[in-house]
C-alpha positions in Angstrom: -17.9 138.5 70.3 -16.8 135.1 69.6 -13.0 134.6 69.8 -10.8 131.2 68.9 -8.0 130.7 71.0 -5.2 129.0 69.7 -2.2 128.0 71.7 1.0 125.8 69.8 3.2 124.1 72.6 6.6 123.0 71.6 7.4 119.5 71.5 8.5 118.4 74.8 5.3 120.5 77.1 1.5 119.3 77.6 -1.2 121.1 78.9 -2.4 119.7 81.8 -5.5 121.8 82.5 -7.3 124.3 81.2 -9.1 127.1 84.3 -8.3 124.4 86.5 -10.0 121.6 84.7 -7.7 118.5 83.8 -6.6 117.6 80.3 -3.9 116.2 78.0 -3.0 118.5 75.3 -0.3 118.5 73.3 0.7 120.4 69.9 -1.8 122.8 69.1 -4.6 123.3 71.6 -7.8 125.6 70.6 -10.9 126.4 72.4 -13.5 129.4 72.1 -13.8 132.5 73.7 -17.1 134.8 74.5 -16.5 138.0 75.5 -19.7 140.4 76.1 -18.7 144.2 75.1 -16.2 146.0 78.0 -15.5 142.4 79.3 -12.4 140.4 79.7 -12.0 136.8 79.2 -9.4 135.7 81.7 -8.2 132.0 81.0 -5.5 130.0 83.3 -3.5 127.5 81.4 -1.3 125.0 83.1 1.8 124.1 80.7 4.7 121.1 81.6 7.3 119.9 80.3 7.2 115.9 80.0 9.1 113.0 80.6 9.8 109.7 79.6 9.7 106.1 80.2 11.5 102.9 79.4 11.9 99.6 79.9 13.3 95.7 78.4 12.1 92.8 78.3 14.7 90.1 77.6 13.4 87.0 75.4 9.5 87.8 75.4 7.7 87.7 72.2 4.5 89.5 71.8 4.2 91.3 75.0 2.3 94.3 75.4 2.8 97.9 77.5 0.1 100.3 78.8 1.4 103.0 80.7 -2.0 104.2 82.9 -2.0 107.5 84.6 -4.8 110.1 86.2 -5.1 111.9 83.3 -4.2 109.6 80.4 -3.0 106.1 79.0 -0.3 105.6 76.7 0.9 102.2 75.4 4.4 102.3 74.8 6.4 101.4 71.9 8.4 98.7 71.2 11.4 100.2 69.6 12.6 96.5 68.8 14.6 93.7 71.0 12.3 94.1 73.8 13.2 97.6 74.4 9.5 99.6 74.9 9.6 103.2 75.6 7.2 106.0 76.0 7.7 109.9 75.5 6.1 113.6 75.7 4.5 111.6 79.3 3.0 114.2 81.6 4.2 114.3 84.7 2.3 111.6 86.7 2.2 108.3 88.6 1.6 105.4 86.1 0.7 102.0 87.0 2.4 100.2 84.3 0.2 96.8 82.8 2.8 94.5 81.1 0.9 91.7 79.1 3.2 88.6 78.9 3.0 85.1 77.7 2.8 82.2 79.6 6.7 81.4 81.2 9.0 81.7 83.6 9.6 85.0 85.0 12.9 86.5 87.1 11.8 90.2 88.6 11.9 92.4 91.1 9.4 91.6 94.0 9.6 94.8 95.3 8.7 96.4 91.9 6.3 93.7 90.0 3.4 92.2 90.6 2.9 89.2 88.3 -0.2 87.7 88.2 -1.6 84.5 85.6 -4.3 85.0 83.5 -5.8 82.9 81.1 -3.7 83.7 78.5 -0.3 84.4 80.0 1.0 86.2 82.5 -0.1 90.7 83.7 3.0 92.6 85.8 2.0 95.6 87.0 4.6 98.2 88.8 4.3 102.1 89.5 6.4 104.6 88.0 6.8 108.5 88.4 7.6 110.7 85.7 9.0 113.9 86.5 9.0 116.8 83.5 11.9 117.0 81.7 13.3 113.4 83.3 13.2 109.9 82.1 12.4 107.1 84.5 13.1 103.6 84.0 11.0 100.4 85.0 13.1 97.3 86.6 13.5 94.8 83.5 11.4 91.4 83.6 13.9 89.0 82.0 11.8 85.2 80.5 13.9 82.5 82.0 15.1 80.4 78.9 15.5 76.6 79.7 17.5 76.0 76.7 18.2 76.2 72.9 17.5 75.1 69.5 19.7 74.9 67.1 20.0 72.7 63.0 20.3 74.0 59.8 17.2 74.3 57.2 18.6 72.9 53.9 17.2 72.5 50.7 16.6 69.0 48.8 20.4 69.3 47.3 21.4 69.6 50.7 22.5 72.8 50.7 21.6 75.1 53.5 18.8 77.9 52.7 19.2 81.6 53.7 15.6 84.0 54.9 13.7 80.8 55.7 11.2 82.5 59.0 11.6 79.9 61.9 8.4 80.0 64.5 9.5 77.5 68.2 6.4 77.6 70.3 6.4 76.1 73.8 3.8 73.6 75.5 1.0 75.7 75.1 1.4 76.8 71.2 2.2 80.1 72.3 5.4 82.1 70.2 8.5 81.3 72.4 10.9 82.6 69.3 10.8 83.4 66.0 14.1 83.7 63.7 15.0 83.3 60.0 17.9 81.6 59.1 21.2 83.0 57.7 22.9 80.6 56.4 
C-alpha cells in the first residue's frame, strides 16, 4: 500500500539527507512510502543538531548577509545596530557574501576578501558551523572620518523632537540616518 511518512524534528535538528540523498529539512518532514504486500520499506534518515552564526558591522547602513553553504543559503538577520545573526544552520562550510556600501573598510586580511563593485563594496570569508555551536565571523568596522552635529529647530526657534535626519556621502549613498531628540 501507499504509506505517508511523517517525521516532526525539534527545534534545534535538520535533516540533512534522506537514503543518502542531500536535503534541508527542518520542522516536520513528510514523504511517501510504497510497500508491495510481505515487503518492508527501509528508509535511512540523517538528523543534526544545528548551529549558529554571528557577526557586526560597526557604522554600515544598508548592508546585506547571505550565508552560502553545500546544501543551502540563508541570509541572516539583522537583529538591529549592525548585529546580523543566523540560526537552526546545518552543519557546513559557508562562504559568507557581505554586501556593503561604498567606504572605508578596517578588516581582517586573513579573514575578508573585499572586493568593489559597482555599487559598493562584496567581503566574502569562510565559516564552519558545528551542531550545537555558534561560530562568529571577524567584525568589518566602516572607518568614520568624522561627525555631524546642529540642532533642527522650528520657526520660533525652538528645537523639534522625531524629526528623521538622512547624511549621505559623495556618492548619494546612506552614510547615517538619525532622528533628533531634542
Amino acid at each position: 500500500g501507499e504509506y505517508l511518512i511523517t517525521l516532526n524534528m525539534p527545534d534545534k535538528v535538520v535533516m540533512t539527507a534522506l537514503n543518502g540523498n542531500p536535503l534541508i529539512q527542518r520542522g516536520t518532514a513528510q514523504w511517501m512510502a510504497a510497500v508491495a504486500e510481505g515487503q518492508e520499506a527501509i528508509y535511512t534518515v540523517e538528523l543534526m543538531r544545528t548551529g549558529a552564526v554571528s557577526l557586526k558591522l560597526k557604522n554600515i547602513i544598508g548592508a546585506t548577509v547571505v550565508l552560502n553553504g553545500s546544501l543551502e543559503s540563508v541570509e541572516m538577520k539583522d537583529a538591529g545596530k549592525g548585529l546580523f545573526s543566523a540560526d537552526k544552520l546545518a552543519p557546513d562550510t559557508y562562504t559568507a557574501v557581505v554586501k556593503l556600501p561604498a567606504g572605508r573598510y578596517e578588516y581582517d586580511e586573513t579573514k575578508w576578501t573585499l572586493t568593489e563593485t559597482a555599487d559598493g563594496m562584496t567581503a566574502t570569508a569562510s565559516v564552519t558551523v558545528k551542531a550545537g555551536k555558534s561560530a562568529s565571523l571577524a567584525g568589518i568596522p566602516r572607518n568614520t572620518v568624522g561627525s555631524v552635529s546642529g540642532t533642527i529647530r522650528d520657526m520660533d526657534g525652538s528645537a523639534m523632537q522625531g524629526v528623521s535626519v538622512t547624511i549621505c556621502d559623495e556618492n548619494g549613498q546612506t552614510a547615517a540616518t538619525v532622528e533628533t531628540d531634542k
